[in-house]
C-alpha positions as CSV (number, residue, x, y, z in Angstrom):
1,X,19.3,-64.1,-153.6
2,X,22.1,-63.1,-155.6
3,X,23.1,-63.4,-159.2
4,X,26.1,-64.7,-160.2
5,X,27.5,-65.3,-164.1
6,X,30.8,-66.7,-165.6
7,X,32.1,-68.7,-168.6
8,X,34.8,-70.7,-170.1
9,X,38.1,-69.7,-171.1
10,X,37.6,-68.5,-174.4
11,X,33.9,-67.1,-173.5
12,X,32.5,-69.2,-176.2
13,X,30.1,-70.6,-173.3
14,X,28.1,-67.8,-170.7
15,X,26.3,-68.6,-167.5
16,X,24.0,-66.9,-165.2
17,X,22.9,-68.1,-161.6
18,X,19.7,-67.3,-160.5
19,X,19.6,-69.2,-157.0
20,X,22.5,-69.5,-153.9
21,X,24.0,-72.7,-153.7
22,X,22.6,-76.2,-152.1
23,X,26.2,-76.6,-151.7
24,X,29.7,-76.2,-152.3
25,X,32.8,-78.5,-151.8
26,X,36.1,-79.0,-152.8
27,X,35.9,-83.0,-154.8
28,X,39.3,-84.9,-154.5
29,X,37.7,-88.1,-156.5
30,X,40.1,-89.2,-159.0
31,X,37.9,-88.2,-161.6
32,X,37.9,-84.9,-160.6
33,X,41.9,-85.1,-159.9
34,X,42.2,-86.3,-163.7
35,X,40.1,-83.1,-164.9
36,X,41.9,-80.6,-162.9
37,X,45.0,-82.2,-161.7
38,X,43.9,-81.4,-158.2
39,X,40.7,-81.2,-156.1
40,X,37.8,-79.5,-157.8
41,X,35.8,-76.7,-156.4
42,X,31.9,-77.1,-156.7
43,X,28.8,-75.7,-156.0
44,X,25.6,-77.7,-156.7
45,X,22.7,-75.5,-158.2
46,X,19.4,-76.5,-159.6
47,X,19.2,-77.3,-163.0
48,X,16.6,-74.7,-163.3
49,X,18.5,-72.2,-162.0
50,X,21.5,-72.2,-164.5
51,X,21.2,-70.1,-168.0
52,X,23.9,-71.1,-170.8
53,X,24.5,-69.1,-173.6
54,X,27.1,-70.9,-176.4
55,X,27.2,-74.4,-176.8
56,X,28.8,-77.2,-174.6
57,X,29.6,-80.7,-175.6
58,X,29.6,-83.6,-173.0
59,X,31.1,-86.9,-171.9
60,X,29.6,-89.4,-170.3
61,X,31.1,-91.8,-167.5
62,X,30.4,-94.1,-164.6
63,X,32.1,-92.3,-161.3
64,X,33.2,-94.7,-158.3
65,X,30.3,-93.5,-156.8
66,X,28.3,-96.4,-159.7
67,X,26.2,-92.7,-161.0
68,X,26.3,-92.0,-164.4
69,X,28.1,-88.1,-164.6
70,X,27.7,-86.2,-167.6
71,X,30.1,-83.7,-167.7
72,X,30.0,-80.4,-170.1
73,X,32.5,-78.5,-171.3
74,X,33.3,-75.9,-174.1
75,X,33.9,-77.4,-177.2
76,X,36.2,-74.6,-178.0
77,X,39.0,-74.1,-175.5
78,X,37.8,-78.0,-173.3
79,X,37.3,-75.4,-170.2
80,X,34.9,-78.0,-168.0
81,X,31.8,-76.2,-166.9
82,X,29.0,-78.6,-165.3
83,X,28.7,-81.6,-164.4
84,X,25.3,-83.9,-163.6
85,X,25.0,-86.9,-161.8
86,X,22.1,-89.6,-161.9
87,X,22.4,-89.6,-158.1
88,X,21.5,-86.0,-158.2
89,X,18.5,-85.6,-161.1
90,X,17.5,-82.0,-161.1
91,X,20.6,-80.5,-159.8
92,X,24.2,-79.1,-161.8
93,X,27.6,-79.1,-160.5
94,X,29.3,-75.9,-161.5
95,X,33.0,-75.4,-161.8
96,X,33.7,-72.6,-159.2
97,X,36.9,-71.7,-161.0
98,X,34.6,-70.8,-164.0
99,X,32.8,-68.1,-162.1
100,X,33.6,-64.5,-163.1
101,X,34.1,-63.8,-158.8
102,X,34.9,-67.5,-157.6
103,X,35.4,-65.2,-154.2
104,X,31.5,-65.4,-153.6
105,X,31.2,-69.4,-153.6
106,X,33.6,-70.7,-150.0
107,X,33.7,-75.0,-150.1
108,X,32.3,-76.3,-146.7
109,X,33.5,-79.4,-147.2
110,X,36.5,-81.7,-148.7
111,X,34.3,-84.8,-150.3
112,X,36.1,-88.1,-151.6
113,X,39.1,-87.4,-149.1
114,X,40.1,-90.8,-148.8
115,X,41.4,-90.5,-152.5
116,X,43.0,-87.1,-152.0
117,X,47.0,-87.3,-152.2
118,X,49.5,-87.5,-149.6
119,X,50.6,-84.1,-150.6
120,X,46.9,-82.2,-151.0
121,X,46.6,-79.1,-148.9
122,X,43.0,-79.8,-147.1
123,X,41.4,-76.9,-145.5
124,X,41.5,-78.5,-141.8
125,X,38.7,-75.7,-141.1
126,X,35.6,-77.1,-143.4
127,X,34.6,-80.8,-142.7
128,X,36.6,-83.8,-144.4
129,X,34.2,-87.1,-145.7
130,X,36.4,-89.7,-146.9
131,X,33.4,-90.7,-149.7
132,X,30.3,-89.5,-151.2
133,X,28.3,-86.9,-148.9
134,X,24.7,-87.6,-149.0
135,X,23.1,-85.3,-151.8
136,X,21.3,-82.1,-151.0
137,X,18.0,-82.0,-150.8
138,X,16.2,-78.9,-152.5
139,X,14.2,-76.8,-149.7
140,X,10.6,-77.2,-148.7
141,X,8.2,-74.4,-149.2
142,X,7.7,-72.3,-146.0
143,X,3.9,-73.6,-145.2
């Protein structure tokens, strides 16, 4: 297992890893286009896994998907950080962008494709789904 960290813009708000990713994809819901202006890079972490230091605030909305996303960001400089979904209790969306080496995380696949622009630039290499994937499920202890 590796350790990763990163932060906002401003460095207001610190993170550490301490677990790999469950997953990691490039989101082109619109949400995520009206956050970023783009696709968003992701990676999907326990909750448990995650260590903030500095503040975030949150907003609250209901994505296409009909789950309730809470997404954090700094209060500071607005750089968004997490993101949890009620379709995913117990897991965090990171920002990839907001990792001090976003070079360690690599998307496998482009989610909510079907909403993606005529002009987005998707990876033909990693696996398109035009929706929501199914959610990861955290792995079973080796018996």
């Amino acid at each position: 297992m590796s350790e990763r960290t990163g932060g906002c813009l401003c460095g207001q708000v610190r993170f550490r890893l301490t677990a790999e990713p469950l997953a990691s994809r490039i989101c082109w819901c619109r949400d995520c286009q009206h956050i970023a202006g783009n696709g968003t890079v992701n990676a999907i972490f326990p909750a448990s896994a995650i260590e903030i230091t500095g503040g975030t605030s949150a907003f609250v909305s209901t994505a296409e998907s009909g789950n309730q996303v809470t997404r954090r960001f700094c209060p500071q400089c607005g750089c968004h950080l997490f993101a949890d979904s009620s379709g995913r209790p117990g897991f965090s969306v990171v920002r990839v962008g907001t990792l001090d080496d976003p070079s360690s995380i690599k998307p496998s696949v482009n989610m909510w494709s079907a909403s993606a622009p005529s002009w987005a630039c998707l990876d033909a290499s990693i696996q398109a789904v035009e929706r929501q994937p199914v959610p990861p499920q955290p792995a079973k202890p080796a018996s």
